[in-house]
C-alpha positions as CSV (number, residue, x, y, z in Angstrom):
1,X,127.7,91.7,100.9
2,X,127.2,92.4,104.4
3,X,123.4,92.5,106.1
4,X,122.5,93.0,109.7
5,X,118.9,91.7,110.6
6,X,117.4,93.5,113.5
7,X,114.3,91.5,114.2
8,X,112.5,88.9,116.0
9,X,113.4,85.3,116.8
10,X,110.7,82.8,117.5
11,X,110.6,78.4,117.7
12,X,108.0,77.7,115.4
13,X,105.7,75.0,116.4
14,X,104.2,73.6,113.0
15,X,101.8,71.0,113.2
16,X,100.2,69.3,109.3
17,X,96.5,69.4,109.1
18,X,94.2,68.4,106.5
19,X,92.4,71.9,106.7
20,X,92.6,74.6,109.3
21,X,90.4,73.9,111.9
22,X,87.4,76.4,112.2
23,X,86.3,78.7,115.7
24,X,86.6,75.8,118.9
25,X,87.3,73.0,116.3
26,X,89.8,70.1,117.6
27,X,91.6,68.2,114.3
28,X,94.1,65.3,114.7
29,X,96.9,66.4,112.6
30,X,99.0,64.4,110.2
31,X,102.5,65.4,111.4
32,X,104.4,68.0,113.8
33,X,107.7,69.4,113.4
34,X,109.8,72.2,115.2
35,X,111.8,75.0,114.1
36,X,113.6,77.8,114.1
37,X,112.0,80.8,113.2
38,X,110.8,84.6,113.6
39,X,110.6,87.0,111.1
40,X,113.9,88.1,111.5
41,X,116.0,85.1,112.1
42,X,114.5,83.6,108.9
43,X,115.5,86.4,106.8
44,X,119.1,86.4,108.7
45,X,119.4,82.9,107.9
46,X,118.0,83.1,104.5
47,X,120.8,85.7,103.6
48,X,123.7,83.9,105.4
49,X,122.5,81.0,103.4
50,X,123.0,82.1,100.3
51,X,126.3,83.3,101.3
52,X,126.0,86.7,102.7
53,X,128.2,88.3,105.9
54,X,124.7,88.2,108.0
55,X,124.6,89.7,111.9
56,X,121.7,89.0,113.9
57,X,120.0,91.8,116.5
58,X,117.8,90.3,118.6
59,X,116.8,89.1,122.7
60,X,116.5,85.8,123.4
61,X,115.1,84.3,126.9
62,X,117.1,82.0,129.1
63,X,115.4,79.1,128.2
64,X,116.2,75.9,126.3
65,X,114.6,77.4,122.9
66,X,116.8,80.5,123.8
67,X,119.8,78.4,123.9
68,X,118.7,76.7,120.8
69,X,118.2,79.6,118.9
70,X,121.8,80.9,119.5
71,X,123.2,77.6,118.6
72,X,121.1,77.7,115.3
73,X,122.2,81.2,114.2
74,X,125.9,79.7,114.6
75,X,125.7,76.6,112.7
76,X,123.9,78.7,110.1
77,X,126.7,80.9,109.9
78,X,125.2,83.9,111.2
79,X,127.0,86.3,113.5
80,X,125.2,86.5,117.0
81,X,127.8,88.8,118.6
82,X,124.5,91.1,118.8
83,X,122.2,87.8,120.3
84,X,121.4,89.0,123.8
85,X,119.4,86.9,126.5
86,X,117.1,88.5,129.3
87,X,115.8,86.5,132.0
88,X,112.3,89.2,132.0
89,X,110.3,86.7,128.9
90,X,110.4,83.5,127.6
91,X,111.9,82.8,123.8
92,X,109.2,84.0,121.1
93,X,107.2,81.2,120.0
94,X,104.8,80.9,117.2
95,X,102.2,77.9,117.3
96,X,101.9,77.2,112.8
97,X,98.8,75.3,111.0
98,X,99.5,73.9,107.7
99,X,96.5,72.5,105.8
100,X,97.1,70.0,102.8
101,X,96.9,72.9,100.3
102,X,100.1,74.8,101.9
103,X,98.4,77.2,103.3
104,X,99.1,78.7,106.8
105,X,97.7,79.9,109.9
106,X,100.2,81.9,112.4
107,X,100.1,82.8,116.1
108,X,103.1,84.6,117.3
109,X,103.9,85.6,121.4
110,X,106.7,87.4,120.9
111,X,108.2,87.2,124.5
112,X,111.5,88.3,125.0
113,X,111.9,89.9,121.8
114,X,109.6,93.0,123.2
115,X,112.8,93.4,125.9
116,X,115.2,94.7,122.8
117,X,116.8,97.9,124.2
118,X,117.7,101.4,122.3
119,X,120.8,100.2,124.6
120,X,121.3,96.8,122.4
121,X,121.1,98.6,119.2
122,X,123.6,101.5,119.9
123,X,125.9,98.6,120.7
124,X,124.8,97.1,117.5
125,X,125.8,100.9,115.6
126,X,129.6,99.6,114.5
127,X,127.9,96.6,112.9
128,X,124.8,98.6,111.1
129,X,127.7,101.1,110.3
130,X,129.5,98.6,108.5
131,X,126.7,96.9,106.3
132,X,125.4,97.5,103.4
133,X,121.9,96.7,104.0
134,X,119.7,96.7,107.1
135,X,116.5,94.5,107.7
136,X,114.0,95.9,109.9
137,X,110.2,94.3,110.4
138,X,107.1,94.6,112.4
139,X,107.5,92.0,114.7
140,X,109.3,93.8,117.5
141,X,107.9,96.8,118.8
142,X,107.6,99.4,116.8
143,X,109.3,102.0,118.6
144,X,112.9,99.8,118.3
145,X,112.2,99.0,114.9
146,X,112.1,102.9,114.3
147,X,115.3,103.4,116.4
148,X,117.3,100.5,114.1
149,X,116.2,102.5,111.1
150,X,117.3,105.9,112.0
151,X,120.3,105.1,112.5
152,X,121.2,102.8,109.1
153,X,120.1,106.6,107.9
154,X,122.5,107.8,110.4
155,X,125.1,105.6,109.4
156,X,124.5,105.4,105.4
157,X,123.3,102.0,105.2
158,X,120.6,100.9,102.8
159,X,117.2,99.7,104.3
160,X,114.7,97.2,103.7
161,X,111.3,97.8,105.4
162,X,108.4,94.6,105.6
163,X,105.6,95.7,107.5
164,X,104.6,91.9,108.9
165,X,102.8,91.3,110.6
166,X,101.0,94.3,108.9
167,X,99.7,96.9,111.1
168,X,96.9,99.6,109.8
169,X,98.5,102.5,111.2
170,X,102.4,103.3,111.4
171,X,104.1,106.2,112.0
172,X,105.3,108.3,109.1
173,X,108.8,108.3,109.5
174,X,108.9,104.7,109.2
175,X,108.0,105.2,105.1
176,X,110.5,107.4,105.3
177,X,113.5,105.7,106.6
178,X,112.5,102.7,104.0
179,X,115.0,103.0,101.2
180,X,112.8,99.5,100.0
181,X,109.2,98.7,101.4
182,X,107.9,94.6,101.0
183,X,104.7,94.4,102.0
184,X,102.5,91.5,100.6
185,X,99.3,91.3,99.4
186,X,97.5,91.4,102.4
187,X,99.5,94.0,103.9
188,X,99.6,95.9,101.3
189,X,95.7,95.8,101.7
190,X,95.6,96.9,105.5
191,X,98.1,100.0,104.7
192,X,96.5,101.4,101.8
193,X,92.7,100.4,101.6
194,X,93.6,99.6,98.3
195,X,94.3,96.1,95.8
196,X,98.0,95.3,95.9
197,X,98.8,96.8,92.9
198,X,100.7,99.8,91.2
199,X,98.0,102.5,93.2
200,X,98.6,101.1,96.1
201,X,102.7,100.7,95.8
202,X,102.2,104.9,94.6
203,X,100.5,105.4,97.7
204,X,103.4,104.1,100.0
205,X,105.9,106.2,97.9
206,X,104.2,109.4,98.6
207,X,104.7,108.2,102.4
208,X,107.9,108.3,102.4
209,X,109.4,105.4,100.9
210,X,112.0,105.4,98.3
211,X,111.1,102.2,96.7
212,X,108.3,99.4,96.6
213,X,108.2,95.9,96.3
214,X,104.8,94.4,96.4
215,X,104.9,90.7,96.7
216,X,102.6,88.8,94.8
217,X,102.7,84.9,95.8
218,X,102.5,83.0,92.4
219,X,102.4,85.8,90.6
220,X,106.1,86.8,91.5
221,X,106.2,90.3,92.4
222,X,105.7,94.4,91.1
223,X,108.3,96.7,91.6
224,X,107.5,100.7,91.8
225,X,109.9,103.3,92.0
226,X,109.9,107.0,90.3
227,X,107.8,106.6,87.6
228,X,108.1,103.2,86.7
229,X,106.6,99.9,87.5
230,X,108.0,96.5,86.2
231,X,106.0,93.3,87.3
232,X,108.9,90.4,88.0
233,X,107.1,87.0,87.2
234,X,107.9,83.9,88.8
235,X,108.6,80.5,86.9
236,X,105.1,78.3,88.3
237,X,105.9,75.7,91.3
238,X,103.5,73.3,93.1
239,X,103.4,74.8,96.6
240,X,104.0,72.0,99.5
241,X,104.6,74.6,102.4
242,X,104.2,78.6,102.0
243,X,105.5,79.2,105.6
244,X,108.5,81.4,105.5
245,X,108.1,81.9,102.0
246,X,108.5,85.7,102.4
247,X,110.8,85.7,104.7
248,X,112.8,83.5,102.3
249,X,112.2,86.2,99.6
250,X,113.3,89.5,102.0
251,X,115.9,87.5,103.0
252,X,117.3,87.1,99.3
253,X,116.4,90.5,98.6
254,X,118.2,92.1,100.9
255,X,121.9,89.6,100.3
256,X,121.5,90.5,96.4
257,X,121.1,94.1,97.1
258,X,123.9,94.3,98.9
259,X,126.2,92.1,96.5
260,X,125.5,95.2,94.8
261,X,122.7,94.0,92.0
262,X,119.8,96.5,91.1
263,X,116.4,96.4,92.3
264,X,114.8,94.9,89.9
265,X,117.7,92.0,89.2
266,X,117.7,91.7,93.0
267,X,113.8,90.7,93.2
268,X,113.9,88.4,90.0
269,X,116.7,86.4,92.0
270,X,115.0,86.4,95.2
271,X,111.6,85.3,93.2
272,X,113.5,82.0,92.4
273,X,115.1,81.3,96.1
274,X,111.6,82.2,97.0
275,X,109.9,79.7,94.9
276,X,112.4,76.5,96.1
277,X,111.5,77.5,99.7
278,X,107.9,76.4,99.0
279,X,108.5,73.2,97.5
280,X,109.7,72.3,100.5
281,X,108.7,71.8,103.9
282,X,109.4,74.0,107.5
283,X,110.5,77.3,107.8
284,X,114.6,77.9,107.9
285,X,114.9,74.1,106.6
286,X,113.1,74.9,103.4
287,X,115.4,77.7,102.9
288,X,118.0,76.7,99.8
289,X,121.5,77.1,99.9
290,X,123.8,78.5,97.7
291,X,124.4,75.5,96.0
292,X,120.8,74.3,96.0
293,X,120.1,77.4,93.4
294,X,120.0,77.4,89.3
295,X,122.8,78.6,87.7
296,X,123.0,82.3,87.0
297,X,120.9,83.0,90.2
298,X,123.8,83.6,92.3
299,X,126.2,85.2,89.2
């Protein structure tokens, strides 16, 4: 089950508050941690986690968080053969709020990850060649998501699309290199106009995309494809920390996909590694292992 991640890699800087603070409000917070994060490299480490044969695309600055970050994706068992530094940018960072609730408030500079080349990925082709599934996201610019997608086409590998941070206007032929589209609700929102629901998930299949998978929080999460639409609950957790929790899902979505499980079976699994991710706090170190799952959810 092999996935390459082409995306962006970020040091989240999480600080605990007892609400998020409102327009040129100062709160003390209750606690501050530091991580590894970025859109990307959480779904890459998510994947690797669970046991998957996971290469990382992205640009890193030379930087001490740059250095960090490579070190990370090796202890966490990803392949960074396709890491690159550039000394043009910082490292991404991404300054997080957590109120007492769970609930989340994101800034993101992405930095050096805007300095990914068509260059890098053409030397990443033998390794998108050779998987089974490609990630791609919104996070880098759009142009070099659109190049990593066209050629997983080229090269016959299945792809996962998640418009985040969501975006009102894309190009078409970004629906239509999506073999799987995962927005969430709010991005589902700003694409269509419409509720995230089965109208909206029918819209973004006559873009272009194959299939859709609408995540839906608590509420698990609605496949669409053809003519059908199956809503996959989720088994009700108390929240602690929702950062990452998407990630966490796309990232499970996309190793059970290519362990060869259908859609449907793929998101019910990915619902549960999902929903241990927010019991727990942090972005990657919330993740669950392999070993952290319930049985059957790896089977």
């Amino acid at each position: 089950m092999s996935v390459v991640v082409v995306g962006a890699a970020n040091i989240d800087l999480i600080s605990y508050v007892s609400r998020l603070p409102k327009v040129g409000e100062t709160l003390h917070g209750t606690a501050f941690q530091m991580g590894y994060g970025g859109k990307g490299a959480n779904q890459a480490v998510m994947a690797a986690k669970l046991g998957g044969d996971v290469t990382m695309v992205c640009k890193l600055g030379r930087d001490v968080f740059g250095e960090g970050t490579l070190e990370n994706f090796r202890s966490m068992g990803v392949d960074a053969a396709h890491v690159t530094f550039t000394d043009k940018a910082f490292s991404g960072v991404a300054p997080i709020a957590v109120d007492a609730e769970g609930r989340n408030s994101i800034i993101i500079v992405t930095g050096a990850n805007d300095l990914l080349s068509s260059d890098d990925l053409e030397r990443a082709r033998p390794a998108i060649a050779a998987a089974d599934v490609l990630v791609c996201q919104l996070e880098l610019p759009v142009e070099t998501s659109l190049a990593a997608l066209r050629i997983a086409r080229e090269e016959g590998a299945r792809t996962i699309f998640n418009p985040a941070p969501a975006r009102e206007e894309l190009p078409a032929e970004l629906y239509e290199l999506s073999n799987v589209i995962c927005p969430n609700e709010p991005e589902t929102e700003l694409l269509t106009g419409k509720p995230a629901g089965e109208e909206a998930a029918r819209e973004l299949l006559a873009r272009g995309a194959r299939s859709v998978v609408l995540t839906l929080g608590e509420r698990g999460c609605l496949i669409v494809e053809g003519d059908t639409a199956v809503e996959v609950p989720v088994d009700p957790v108390r929240a602690v920390d929702t950062t990452g929790a998407g990630d966490a899902f796309v990232g499970a979505l996309a190793t059970f996909l290519a362990a060869g499980h259908p859609l449907v079976e793929a998101a019910k699994r990915a619902n549960a590694v999902a929903a241990l991710s927010v019991q727990r706090r942090g972005t990657q170190t919330s993740f669950p292992a392999a070993a952290d799952l319930p049985p059957g959810v790896l089977a």
